[in-house]
C-alpha positions as CSV (number, residue, x, y, z in Angstrom):
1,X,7.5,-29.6,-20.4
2,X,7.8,-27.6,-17.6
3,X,7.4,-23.7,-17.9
4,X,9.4,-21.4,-15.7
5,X,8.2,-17.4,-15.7
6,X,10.5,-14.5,-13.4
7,X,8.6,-12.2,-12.2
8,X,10.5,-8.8,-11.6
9,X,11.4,-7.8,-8.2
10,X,10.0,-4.5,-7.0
11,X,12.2,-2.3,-4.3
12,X,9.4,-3.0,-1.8
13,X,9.9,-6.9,-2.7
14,X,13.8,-6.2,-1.9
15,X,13.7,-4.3,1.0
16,X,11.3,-6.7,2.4
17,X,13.7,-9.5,1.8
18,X,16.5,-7.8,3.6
19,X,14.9,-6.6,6.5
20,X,13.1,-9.6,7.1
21,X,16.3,-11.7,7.4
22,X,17.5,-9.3,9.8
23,X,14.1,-9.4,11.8
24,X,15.1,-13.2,11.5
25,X,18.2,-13.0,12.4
26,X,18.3,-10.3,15.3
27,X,14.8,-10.8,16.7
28,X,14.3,-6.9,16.1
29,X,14.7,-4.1,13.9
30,X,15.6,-0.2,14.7
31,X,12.7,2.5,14.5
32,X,13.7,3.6,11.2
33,X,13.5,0.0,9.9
34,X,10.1,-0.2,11.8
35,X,9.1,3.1,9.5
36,X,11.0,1.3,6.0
37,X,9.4,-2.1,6.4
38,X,5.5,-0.5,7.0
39,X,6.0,1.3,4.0
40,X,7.3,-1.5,1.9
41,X,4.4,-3.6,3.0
42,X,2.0,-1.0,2.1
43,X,3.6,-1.3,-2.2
44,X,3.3,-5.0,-1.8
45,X,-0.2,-5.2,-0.6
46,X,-1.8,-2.2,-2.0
47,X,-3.0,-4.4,-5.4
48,X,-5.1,-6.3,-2.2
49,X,-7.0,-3.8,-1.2
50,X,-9.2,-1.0,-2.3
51,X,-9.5,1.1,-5.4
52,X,-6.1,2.1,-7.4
53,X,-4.9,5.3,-8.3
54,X,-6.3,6.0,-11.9
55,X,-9.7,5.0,-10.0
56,X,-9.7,7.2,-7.2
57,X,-9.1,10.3,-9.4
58,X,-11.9,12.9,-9.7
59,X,-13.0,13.5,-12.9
60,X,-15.4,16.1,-12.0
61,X,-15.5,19.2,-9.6
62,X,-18.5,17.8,-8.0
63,X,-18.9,16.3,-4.7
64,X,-21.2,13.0,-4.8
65,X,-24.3,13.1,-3.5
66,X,-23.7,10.9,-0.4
67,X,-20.8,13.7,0.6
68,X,-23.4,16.6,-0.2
69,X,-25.9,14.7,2.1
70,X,-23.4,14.2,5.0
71,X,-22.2,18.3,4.7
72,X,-26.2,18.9,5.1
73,X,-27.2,17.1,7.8
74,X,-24.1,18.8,9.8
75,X,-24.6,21.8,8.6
76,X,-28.3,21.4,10.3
C-alpha cells in the first residue's frame, strides 16, 4: 500500500512559488520582489546551513577563549 504524507507549506514555501512563476513567466522580477524572494530563500535554506537559533544563544556572559585571544593580540 502506498503511503501519501502533506507536508505543511511555509509562507517562504508560498511566496517562492508565486514569484517563481512570475520569474518564469516574465523573465524578471521588480527590485522589491528581488528583496522578497532573497529573504524567502534564506527561511527555506536556513535548516542547510549552520547552527539554529536555540544554539547560537549565549548562555553565559563570557566571551570564549578564541574571542578573548583575538581582542589580545589586537589590543597588542
Amino acid at each position: 500500500m502506498l503511503e501519501l504524507s502533506v507536508q505543511p507549506v511555509t509562507a517562504a514555501e508560498n511566496t517562492l512559488s508565486m514569484l517563481g512563476r512570475k520569474y518564469v513567466a516574465t523573465g524578471n522580477l521588480t527590485r522589491p520582489e528581488d528583496l522578497i524572494a532573497l529573504s524567502a530563500s534564506v527561511g527555506v535554506t536556513k535548516s542547510y546551513y549552520g547552527p539554529g537559533v536555540t544554539e547560537m544563544q549565549v548562555k553565559t556572559t563570557d566571551l570564549p577563549e578564541t574571542v578573548k585571544g583575538i581582542l589580545a593580540d589586537y589590543a597588542s
